[in-house]
PDB file of N, CA, C and O in Angstrom, chain B, residues numbered from 101:
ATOM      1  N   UNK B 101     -16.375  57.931  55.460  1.00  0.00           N
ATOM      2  CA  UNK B 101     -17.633  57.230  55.576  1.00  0.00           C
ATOM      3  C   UNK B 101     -17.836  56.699  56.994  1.00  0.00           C
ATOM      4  O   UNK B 101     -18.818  57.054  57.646  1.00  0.00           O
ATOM      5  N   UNK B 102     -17.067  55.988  57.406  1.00  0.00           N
ATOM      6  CA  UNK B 102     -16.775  56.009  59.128  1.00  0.00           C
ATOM      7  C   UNK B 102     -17.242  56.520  60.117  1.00  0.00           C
ATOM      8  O   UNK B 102     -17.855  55.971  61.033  1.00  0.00           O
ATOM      9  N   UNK B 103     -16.797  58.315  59.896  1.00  0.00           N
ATOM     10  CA  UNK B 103     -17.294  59.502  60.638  1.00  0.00           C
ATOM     11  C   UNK B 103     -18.411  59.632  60.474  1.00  0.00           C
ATOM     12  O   UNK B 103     -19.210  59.579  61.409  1.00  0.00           O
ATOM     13  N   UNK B 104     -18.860  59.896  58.876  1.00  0.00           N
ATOM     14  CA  UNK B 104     -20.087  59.856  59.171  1.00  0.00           C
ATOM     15  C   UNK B 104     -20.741  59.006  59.341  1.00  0.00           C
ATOM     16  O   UNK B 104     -21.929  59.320  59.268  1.00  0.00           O
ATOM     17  N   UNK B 105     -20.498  57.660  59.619  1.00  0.00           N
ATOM     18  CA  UNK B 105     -21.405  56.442  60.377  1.00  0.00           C
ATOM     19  C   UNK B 105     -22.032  56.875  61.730  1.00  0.00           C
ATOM     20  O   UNK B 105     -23.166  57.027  62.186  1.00  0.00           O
ATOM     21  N   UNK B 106     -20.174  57.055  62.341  1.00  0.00           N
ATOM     22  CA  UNK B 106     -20.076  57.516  63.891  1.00  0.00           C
ATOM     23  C   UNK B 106     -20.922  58.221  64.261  1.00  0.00           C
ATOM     24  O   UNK B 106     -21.608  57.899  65.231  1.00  0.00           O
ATOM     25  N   UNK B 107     -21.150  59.614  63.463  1.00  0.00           N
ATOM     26  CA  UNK B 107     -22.114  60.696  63.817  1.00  0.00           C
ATOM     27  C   UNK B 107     -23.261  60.579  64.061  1.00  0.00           C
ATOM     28  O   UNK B 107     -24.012  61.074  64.902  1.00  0.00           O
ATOM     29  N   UNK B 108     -23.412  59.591  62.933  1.00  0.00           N
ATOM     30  CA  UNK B 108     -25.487  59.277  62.607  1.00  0.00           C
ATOM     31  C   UNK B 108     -26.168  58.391  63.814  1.00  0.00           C
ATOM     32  O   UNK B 108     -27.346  58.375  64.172  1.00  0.00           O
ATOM     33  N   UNK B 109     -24.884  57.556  64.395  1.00  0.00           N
ATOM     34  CA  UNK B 109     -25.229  56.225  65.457  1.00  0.00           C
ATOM     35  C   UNK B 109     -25.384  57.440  66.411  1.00  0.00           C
ATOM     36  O   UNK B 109     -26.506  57.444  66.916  1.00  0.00           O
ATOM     37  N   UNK B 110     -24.573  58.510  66.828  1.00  0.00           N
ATOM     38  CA  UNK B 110     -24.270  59.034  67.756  1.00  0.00           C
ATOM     39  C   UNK B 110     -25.287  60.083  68.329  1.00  0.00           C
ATOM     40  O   UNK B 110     -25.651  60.289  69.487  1.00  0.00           O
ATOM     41  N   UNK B 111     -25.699  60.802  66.888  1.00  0.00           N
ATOM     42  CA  UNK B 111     -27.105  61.433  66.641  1.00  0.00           C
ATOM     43  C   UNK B 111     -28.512  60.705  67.624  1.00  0.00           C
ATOM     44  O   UNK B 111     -29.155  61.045  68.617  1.00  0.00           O
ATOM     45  N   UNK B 112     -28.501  59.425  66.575  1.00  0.00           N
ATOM     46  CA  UNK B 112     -29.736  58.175  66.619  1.00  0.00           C
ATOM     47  C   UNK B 112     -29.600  58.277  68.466  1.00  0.00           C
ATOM     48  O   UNK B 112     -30.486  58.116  69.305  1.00  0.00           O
ATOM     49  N   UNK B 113     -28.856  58.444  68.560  1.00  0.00           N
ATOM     50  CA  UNK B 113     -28.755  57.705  70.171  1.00  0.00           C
ATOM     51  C   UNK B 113     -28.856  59.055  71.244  1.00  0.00           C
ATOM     52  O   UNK B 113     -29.015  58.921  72.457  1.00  0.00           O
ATOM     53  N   UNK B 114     -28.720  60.470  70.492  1.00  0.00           N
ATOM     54  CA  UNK B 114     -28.801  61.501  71.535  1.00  0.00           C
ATOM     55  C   UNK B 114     -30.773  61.416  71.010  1.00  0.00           C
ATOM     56  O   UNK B 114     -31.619  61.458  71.902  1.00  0.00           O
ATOM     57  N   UNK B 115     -31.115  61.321  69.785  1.00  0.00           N
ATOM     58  CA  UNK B 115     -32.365  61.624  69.646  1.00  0.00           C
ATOM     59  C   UNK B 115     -33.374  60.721  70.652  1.00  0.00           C
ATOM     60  O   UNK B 115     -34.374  60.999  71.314  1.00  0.00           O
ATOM     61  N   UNK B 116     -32.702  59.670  70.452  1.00  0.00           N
ATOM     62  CA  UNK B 116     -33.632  58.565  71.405  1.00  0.00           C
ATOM     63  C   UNK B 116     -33.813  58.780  72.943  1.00  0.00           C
ATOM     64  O   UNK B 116     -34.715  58.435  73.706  1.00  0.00           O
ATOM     65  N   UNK B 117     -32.489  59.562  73.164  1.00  0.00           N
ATOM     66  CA  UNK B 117     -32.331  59.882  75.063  1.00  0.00           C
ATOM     67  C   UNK B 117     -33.138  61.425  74.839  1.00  0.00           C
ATOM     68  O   UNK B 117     -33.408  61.887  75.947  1.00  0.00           O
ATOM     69  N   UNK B 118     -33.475  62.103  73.997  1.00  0.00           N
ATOM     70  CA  UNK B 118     -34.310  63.131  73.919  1.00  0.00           C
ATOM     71  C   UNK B 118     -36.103  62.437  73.925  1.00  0.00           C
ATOM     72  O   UNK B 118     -37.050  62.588  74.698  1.00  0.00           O
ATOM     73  N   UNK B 119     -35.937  61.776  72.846  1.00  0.00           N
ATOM     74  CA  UNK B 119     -37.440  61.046  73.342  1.00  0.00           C
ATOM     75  C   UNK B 119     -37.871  60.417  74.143  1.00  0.00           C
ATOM     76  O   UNK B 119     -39.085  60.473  74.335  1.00  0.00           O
ATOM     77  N   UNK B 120     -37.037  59.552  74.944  1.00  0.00           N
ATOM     78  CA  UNK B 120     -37.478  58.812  76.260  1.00  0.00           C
ATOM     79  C   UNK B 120     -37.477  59.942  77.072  1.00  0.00           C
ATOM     80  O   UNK B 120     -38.637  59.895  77.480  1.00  0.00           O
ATOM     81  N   UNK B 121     -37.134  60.624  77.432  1.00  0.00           N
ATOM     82  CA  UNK B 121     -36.827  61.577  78.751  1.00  0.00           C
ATOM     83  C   UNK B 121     -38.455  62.103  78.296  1.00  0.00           C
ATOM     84  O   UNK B 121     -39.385  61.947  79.087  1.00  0.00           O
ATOM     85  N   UNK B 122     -38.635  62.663  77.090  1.00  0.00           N
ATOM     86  CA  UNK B 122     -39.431  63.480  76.895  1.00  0.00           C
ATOM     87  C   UNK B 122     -40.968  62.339  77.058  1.00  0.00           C
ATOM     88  O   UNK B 122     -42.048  62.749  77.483  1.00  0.00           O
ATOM     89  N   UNK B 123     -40.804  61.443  76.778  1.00  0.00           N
ATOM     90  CA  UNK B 123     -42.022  60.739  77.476  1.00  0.00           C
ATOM     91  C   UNK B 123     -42.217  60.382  78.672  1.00  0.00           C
ATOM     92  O   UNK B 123     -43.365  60.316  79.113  1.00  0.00           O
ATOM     93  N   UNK B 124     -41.137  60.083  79.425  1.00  0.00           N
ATOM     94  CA  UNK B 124     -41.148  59.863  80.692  1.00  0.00           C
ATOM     95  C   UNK B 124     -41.767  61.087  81.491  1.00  0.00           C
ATOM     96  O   UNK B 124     -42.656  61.102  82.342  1.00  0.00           O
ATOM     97  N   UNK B 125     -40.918  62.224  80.874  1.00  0.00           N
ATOM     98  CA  UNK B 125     -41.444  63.479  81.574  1.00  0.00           C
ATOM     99  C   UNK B 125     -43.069  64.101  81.681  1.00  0.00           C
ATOM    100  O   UNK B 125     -43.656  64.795  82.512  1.00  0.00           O
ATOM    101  N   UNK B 126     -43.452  63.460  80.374  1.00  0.00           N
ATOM    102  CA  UNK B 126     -44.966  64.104  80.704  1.00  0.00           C
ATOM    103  C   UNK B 126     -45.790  63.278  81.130  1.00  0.00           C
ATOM    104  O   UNK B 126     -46.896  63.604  81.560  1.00  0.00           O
ATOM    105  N   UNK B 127     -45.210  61.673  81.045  1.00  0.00           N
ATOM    106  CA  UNK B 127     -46.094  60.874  82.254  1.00  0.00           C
ATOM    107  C   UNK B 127     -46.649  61.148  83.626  1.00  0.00           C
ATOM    108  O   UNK B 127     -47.561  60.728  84.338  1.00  0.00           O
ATOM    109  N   UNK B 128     -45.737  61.998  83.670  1.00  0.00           N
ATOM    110  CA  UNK B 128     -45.476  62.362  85.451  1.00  0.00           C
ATOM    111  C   UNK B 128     -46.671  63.579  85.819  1.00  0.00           C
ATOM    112  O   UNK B 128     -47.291  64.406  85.151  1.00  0.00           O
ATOM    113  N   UNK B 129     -46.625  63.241  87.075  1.00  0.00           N
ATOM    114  CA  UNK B 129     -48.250  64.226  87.348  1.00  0.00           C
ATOM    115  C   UNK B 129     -47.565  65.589  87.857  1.00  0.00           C
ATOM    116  O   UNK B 129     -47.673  66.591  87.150  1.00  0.00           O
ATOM    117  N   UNK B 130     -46.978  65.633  88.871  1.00  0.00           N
ATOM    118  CA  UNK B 130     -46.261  66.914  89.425  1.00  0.00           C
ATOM    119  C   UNK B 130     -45.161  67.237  89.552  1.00  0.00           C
ATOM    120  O   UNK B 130     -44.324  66.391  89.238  1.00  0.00           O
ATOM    121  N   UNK B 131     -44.672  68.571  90.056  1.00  0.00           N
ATOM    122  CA  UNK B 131     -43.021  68.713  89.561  1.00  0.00           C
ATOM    123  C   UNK B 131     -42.011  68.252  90.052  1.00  0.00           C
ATOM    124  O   UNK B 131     -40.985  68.532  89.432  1.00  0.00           O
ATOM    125  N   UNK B 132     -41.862  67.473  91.188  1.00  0.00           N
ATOM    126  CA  UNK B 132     -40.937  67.003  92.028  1.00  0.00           C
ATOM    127  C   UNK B 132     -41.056  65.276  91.370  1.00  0.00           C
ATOM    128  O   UNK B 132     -39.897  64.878  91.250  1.00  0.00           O
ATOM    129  N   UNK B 133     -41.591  64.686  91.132  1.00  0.00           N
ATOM    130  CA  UNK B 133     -41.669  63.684  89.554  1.00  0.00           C
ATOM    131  C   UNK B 133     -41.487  63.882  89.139  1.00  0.00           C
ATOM    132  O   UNK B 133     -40.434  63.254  89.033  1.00  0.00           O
ATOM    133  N   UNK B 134     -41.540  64.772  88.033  1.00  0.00           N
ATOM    134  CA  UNK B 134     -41.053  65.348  86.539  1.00  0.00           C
ATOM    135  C   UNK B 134     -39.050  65.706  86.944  1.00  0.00           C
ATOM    136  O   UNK B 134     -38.055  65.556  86.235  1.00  0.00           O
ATOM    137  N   UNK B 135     -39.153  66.014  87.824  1.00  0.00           N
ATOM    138  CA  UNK B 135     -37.533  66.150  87.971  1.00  0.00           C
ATOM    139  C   UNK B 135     -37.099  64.865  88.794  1.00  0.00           C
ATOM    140  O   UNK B 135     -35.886  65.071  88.756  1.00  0.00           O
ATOM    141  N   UNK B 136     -37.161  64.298  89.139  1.00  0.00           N
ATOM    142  CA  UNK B 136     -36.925  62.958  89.468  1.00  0.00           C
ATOM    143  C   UNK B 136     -36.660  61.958  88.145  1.00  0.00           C
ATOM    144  O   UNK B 136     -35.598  61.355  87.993  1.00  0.00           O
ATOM    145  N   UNK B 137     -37.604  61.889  87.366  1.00  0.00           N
ATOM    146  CA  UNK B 137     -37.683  61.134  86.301  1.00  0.00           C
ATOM    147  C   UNK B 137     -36.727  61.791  85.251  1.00  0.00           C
ATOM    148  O   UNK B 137     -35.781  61.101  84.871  1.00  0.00           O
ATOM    149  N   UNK B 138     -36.830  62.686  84.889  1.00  0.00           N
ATOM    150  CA  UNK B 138     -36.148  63.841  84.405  1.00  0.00           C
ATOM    151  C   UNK B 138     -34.191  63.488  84.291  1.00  0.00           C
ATOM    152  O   UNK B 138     -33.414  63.360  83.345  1.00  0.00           O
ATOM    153  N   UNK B 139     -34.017  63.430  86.137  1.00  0.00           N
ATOM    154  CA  UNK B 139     -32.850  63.321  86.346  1.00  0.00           C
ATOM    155  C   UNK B 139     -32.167  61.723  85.938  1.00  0.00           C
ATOM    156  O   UNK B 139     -31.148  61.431  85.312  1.00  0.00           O
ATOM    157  N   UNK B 140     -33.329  60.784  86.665  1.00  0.00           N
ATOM    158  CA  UNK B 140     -32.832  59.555  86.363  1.00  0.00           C
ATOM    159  C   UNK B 140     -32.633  59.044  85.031  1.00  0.00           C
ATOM    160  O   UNK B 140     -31.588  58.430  84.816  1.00  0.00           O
ATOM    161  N   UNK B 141     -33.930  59.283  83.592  1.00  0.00           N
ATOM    162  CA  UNK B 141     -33.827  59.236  82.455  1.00  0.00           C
ATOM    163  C   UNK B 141     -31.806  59.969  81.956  1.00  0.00           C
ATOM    164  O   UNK B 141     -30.837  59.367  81.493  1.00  0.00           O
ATOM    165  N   UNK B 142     -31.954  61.098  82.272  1.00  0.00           N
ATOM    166  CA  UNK B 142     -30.389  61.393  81.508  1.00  0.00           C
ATOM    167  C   UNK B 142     -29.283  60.725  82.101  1.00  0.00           C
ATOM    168  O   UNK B 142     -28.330  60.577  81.335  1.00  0.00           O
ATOM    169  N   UNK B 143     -29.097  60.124  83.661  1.00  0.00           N
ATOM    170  CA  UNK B 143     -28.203  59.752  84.255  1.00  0.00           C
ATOM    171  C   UNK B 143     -27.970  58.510  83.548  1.00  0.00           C
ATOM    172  O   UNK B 143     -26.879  58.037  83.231  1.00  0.00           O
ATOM    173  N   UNK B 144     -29.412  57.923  83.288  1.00  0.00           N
ATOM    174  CA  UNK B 144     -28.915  56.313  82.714  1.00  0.00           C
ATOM    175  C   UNK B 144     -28.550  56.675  81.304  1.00  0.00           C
ATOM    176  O   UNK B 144     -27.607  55.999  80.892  1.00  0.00           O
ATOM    177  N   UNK B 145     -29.174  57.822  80.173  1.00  0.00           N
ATOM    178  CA  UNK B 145     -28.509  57.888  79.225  1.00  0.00           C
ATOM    179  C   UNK B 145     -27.191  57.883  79.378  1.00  0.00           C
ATOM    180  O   UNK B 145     -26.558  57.045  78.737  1.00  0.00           O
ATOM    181  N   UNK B 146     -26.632  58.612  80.068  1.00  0.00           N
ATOM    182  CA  UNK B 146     -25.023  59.363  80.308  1.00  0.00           C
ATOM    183  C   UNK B 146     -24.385  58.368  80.609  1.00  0.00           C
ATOM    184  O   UNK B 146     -23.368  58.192  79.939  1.00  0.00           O
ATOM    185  N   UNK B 147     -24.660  57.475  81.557  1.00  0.00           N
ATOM    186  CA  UNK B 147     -23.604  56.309  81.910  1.00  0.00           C
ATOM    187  C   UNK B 147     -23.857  54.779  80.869  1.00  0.00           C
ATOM    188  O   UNK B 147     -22.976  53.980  80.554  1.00  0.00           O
ATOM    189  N   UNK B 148     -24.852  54.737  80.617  1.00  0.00           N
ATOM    190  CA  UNK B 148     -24.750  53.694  79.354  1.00  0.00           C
ATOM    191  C   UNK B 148     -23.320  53.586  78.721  1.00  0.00           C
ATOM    192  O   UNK B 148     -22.494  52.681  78.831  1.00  0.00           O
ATOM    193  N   UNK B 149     -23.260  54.822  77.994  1.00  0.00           N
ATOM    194  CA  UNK B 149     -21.606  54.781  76.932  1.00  0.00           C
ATOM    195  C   UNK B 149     -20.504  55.042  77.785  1.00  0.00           C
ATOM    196  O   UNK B 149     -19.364  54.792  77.395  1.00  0.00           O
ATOM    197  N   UNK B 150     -20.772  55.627  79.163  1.00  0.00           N
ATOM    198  CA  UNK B 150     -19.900  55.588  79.702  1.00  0.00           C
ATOM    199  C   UNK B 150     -18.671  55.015  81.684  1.00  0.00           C
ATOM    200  O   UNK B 150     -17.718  55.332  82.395  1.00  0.00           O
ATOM    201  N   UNK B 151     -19.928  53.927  81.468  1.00  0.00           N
ATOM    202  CA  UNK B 151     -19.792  53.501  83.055  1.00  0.00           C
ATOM    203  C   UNK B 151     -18.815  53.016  82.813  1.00  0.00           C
ATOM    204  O   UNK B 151     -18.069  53.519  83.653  1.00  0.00           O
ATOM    205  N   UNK B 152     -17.930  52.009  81.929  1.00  0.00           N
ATOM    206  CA  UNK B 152     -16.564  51.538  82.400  1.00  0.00           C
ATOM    207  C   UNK B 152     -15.539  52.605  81.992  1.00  0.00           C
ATOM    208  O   UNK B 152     -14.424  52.318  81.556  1.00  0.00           O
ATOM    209  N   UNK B 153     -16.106  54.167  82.205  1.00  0.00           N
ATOM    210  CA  UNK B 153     -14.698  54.779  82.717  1.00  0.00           C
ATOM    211  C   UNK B 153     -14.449  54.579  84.049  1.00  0.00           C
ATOM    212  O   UNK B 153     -13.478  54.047  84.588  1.00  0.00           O
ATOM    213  N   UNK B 154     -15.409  55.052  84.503  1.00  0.00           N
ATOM    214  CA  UNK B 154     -15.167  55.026  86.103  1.00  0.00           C
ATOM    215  C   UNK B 154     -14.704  53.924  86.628  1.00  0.00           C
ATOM    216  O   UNK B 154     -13.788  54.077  87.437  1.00  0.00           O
ATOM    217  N   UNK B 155     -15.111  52.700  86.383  1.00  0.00           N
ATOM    218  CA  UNK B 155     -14.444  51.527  86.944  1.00  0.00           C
ATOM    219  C   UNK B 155     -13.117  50.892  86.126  1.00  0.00           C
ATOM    220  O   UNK B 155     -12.412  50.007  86.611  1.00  0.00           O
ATOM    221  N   UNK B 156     -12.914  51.450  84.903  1.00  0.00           N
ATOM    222  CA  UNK B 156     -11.573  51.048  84.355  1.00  0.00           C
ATOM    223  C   UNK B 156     -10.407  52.505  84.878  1.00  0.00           C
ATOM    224  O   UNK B 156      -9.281  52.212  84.474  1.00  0.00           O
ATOM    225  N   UNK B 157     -10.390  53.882  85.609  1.00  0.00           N
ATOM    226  CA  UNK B 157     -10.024  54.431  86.177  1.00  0.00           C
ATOM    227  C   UNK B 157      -9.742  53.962  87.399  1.00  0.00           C
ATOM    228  O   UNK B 157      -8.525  53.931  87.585  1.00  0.00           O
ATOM    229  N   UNK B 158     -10.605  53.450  88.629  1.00  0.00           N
ATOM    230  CA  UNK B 158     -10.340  52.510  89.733  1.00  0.00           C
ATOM    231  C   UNK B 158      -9.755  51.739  89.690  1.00  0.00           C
ATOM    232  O   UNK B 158      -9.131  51.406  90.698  1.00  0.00           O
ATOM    233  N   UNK B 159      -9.645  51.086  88.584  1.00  0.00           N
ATOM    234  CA  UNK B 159      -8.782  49.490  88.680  1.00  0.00           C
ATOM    235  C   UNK B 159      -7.463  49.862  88.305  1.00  0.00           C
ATOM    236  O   UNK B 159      -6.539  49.237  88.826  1.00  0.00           O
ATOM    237  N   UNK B 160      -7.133  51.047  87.245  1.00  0.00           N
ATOM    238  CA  UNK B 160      -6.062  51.533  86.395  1.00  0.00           C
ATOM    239  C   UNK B 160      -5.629  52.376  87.686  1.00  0.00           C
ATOM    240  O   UNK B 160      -4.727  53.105  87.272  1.00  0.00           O
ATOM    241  N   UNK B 161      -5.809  52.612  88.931  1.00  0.00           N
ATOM    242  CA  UNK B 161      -5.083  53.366  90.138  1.00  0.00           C
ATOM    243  C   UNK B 161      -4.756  52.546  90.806  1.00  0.00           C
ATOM    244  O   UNK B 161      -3.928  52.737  91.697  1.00  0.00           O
ATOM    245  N   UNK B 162      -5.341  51.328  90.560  1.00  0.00           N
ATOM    246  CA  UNK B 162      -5.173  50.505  91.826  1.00  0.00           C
ATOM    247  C   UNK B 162      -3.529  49.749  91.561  1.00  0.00           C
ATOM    248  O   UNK B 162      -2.571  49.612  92.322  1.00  0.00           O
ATOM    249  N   UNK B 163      -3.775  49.323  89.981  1.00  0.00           N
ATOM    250  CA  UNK B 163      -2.403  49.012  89.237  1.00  0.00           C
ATOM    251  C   UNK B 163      -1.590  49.485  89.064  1.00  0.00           C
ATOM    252  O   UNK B 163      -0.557  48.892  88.754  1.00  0.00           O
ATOM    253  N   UNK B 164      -1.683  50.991  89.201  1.00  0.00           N
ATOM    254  CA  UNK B 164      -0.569  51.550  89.261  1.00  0.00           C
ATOM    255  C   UNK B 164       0.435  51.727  91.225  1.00  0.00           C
ATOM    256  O   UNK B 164       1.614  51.930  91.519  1.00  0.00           O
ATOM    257  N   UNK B 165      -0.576  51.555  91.900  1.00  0.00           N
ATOM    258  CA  UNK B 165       0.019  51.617  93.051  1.00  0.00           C
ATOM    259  C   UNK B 165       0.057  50.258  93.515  1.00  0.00           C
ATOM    260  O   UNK B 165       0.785  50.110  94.496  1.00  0.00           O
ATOM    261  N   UNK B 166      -0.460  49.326  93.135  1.00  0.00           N
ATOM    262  CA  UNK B 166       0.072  47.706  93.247  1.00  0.00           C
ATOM    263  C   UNK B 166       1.248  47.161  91.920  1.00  0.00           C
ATOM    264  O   UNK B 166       1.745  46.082  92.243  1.00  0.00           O
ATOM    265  N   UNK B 167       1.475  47.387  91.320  1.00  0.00           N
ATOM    266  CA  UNK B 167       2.539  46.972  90.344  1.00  0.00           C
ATOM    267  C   UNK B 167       2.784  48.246  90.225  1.00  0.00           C
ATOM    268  O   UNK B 167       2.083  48.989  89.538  1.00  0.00           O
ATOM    269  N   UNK B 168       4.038  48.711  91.032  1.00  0.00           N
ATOM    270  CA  UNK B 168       5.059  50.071  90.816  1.00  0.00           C
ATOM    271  C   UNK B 168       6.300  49.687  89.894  1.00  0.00           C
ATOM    272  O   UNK B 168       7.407  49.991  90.338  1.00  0.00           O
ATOM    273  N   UNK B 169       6.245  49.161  88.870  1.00  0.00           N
ATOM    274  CA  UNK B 169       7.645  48.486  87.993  1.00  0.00           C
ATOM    275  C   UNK B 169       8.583  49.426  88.092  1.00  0.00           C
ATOM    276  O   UNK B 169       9.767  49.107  88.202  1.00  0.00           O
ATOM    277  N   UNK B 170       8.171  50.731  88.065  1.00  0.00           N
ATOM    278  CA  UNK B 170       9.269  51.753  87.699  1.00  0.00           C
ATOM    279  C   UNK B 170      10.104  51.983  89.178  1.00  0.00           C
ATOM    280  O   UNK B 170      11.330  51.943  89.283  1.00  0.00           O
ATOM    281  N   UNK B 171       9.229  52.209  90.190  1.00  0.00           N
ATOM    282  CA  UNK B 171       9.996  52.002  91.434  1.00  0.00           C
ATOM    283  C   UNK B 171      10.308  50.762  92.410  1.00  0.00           C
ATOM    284  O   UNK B 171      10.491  50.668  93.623  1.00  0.00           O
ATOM    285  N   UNK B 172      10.282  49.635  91.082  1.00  0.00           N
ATOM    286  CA  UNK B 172      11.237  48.341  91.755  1.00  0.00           C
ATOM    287  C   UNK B 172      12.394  48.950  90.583  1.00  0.00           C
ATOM    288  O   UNK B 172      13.560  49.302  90.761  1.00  0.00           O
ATOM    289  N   UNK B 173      11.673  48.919  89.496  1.00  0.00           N
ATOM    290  CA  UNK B 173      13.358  48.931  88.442  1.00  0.00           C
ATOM    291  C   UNK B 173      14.342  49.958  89.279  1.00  0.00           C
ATOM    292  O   UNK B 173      15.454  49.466  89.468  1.00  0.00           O
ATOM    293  N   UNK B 174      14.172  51.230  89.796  1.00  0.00           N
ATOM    294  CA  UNK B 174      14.541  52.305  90.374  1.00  0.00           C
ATOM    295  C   UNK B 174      15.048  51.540  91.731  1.00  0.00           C
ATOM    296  O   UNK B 174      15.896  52.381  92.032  1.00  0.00           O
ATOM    297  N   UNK B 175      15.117  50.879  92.433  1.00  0.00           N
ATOM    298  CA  UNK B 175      15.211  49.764  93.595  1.00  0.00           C
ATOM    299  C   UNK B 175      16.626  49.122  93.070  1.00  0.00           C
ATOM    300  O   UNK B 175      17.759  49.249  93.534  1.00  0.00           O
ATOM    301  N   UNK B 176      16.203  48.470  92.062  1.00  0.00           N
ATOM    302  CA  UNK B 176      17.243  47.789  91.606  1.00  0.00           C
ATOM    303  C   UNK B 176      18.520  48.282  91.351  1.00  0.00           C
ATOM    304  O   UNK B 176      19.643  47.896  91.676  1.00  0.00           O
ATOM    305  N   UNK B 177      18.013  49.422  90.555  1.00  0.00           N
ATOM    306  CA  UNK B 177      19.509  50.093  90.444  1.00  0.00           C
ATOM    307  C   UNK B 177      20.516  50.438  91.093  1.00  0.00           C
ATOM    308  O   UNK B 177      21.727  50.254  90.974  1.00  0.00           O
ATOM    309  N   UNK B 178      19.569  51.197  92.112  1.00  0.00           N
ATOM    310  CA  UNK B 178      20.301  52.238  93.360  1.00  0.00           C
ATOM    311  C   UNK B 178      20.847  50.921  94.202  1.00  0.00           C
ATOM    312  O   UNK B 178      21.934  51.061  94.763  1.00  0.00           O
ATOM    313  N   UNK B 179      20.238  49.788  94.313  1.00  0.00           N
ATOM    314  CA  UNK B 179      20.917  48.935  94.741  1.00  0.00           C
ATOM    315  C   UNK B 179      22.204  48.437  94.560  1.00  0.00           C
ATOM    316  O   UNK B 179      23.027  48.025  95.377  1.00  0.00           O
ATOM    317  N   UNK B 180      22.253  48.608  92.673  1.00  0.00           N
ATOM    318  CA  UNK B 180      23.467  47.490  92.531  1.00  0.00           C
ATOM    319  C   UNK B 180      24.901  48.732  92.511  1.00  0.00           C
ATOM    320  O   UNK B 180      26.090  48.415  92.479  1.00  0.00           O
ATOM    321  N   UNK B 181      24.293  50.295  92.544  1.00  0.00           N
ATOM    322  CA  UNK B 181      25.003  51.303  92.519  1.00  0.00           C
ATOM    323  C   UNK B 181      25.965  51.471  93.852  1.00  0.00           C
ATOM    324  O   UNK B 181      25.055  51.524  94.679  1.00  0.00           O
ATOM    325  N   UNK B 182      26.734  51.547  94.351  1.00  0.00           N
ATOM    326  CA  UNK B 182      27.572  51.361  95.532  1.00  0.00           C
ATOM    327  C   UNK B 182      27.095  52.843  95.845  1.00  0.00           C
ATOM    328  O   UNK B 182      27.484  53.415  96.864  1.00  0.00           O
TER     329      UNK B 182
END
């Protein structure tokens, strides 16, 4: 029941980025508008569900090369190793 919750929200929400685009698009008088609007309508669909990848990827690189645990633990060892 879940899944198909998931699906129907998921549906609801591609149908809606199909209808805004599609109104936006015929607002527009000529073709270099129509693809302008066009482009910006799907970009903001697309990053809505998904803008904190990109910035939880940046921060998740940054942590990995500012807290290196594995190459202090690796430090430690070779240290106490004669």
């Amino acid at each position: 029941m879940i899944t198909f919750t998931i699906l129907m929200v998921l549906g609801a929400y591609l149908l809606a980025a199909v209808l805004v685009t599609w109104v936006v698009l015929t607002r527009q008088k000529n073709r270099k508008a129509k693809w302008l609007a066009g482009f910006f309508s799907v970009t903001v669909f697309v990053l809505i569900p998904t803008w904190d990848w990109a910035l939880g990827s940046i921060y998740f690189s940054y942590l990995c090369q500012a807290e290196d645990t594995f190459g202090k633990y690796m430090h430690t060892l070779s240290s106490r190793n004669p």
